[in-house]
C-alpha positions in Angstrom: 158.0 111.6 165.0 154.6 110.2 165.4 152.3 108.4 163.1 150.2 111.5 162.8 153.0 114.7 162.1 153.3 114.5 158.7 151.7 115.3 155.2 148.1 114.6 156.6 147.0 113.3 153.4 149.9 110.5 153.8 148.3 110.0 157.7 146.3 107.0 157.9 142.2 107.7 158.4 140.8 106.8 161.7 137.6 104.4 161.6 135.9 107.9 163.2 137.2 109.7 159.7 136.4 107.1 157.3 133.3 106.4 158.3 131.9 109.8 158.5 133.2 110.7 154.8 131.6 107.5 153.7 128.3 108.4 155.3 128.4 111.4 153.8 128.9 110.2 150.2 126.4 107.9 150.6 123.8 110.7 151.7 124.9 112.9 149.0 124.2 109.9 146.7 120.4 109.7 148.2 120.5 113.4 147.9 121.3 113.9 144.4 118.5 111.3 143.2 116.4 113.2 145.3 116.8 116.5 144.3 117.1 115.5 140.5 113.6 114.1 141.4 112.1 117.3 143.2 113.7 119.4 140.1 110.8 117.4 137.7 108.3 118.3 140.1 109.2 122.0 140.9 107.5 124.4 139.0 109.1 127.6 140.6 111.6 129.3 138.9 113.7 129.7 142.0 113.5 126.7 143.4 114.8 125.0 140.4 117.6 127.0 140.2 118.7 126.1 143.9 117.9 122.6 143.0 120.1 122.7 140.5 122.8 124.4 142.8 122.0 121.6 145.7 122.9 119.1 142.4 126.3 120.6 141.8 127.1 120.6 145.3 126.5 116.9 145.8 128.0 115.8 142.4 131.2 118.0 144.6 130.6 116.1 147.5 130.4 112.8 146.2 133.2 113.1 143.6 135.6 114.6 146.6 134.5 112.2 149.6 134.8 109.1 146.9 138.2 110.2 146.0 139.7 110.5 149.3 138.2 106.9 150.1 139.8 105.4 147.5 142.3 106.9 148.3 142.6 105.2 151.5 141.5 101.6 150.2 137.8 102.2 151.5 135.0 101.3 148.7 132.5 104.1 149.0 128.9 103.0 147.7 127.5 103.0 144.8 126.0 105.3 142.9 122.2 105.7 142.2 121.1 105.7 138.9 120.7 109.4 137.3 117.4 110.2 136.9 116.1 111.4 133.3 113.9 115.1 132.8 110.3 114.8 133.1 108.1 117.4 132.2 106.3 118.8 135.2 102.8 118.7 133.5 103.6 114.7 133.1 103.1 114.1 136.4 99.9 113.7 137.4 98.8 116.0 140.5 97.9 113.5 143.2 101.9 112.4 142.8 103.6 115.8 142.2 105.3 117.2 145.2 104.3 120.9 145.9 106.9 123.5 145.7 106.4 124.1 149.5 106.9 120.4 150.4 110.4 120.4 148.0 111.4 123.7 149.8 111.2 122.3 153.7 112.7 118.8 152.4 115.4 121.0 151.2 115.9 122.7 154.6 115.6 120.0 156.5 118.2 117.9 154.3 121.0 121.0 155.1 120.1 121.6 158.6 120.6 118.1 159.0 124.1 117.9 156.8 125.3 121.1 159.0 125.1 119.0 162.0 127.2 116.0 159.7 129.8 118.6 158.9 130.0 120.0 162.7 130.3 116.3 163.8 132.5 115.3 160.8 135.0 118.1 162.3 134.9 117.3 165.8 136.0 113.7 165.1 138.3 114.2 163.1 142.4 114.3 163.5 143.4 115.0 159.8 143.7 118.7 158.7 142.9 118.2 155.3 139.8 115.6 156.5 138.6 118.8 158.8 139.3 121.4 156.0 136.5 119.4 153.7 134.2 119.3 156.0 134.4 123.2 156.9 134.3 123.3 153.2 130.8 121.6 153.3 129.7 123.3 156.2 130.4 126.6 154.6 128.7 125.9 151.1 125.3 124.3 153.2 125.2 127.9 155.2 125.3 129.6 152.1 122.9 127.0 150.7 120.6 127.4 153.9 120.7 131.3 153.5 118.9 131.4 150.5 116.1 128.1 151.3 115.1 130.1 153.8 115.3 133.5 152.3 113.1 132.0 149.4 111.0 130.2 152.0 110.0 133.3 153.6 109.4 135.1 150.3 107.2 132.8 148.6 105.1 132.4 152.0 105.9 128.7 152.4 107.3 128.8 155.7 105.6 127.6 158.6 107.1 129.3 161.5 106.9 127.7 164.7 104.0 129.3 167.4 105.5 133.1 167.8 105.9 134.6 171.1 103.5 137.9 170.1 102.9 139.0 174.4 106.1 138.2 176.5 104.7 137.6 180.1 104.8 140.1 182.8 106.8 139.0 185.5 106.0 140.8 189.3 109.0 141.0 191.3 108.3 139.5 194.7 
């Protein structure tokens, strides 16, 4: 019986394993002071909502990927202090994000976590390490689903230049 055919949770974490769940506590950290930030300066309805979803998640993410370090004898990092509520009309205009600006932040931060997850899985030996991070992966395309649905509604995407004429190509 090898070292890993077993309970994977009794397996040992390679330094591939550990390192990519202690990245991505450590972003979700950055993320979550962020997005409690954007969530004082977003005025939309919607937006706060998914803020507030995109809060949860991380609080998830963080509490989960900590765990399993500890777990395993790795320190995770530390947490950032929470931030406290701000009114909106507190902060004054030349230093208030727009609502567009917090939406393509927001897009950007889970198109670049989906290609953490992906990476996270393809490195990765343990079942129950790879099952998280399909977990995550999952919750970010649901997550990404409605940024951009709300993106598109609101008019604050900025779509790359369209292809409107394709090209006629003459056969030779």
């Amino acid at each position: 019986m090898g070292v890993l055919s077993g309970n994977p949770k009794d397996e040992p974490m390679h330094y591939g394993e550990i390192f990519c769940v202690w990245q991505f506590s450590t972003v979700a950290k950055g993320a979550l002071s962020c997005y409690q930030a954007y969530k004082n300066h977003a005025g939309d309805h919607e937006l706060k909502n998914l803020l507030g979803d995109l809060i949860d998640q991380a609080n998830n993410e963080i509490k989960e990927c900590d765990k399993l370090l500890n777990d395993n004898g790795i320190a995770p990092a530390p947490l950032l202090p929470e931030r406290p509520p701000v009114k909106l009309e507190d902060i004054p205009v030349g230093a208030r994000f727009s609502d567009p600006e917090i939406s393509a932040k927001i897009s950007q931060d889970i198109a670049l976590g989906l290609a953490a997850c992906s990476q996270s899985i393809g490195v990765s030996v343990r079942e129950d390490v790879i099952a998280l991070f399909v977990k995550y992966h999952s919750l970010k395309l649901t997550a990404g689903a409605k940024a951009l649905e709300m993106s598109k509604e609101k008019g604050w995407i900025i779509p790359p230049p369209l292809q409107v004429k394709r090209p006629e190509f003459v056969e030779a």
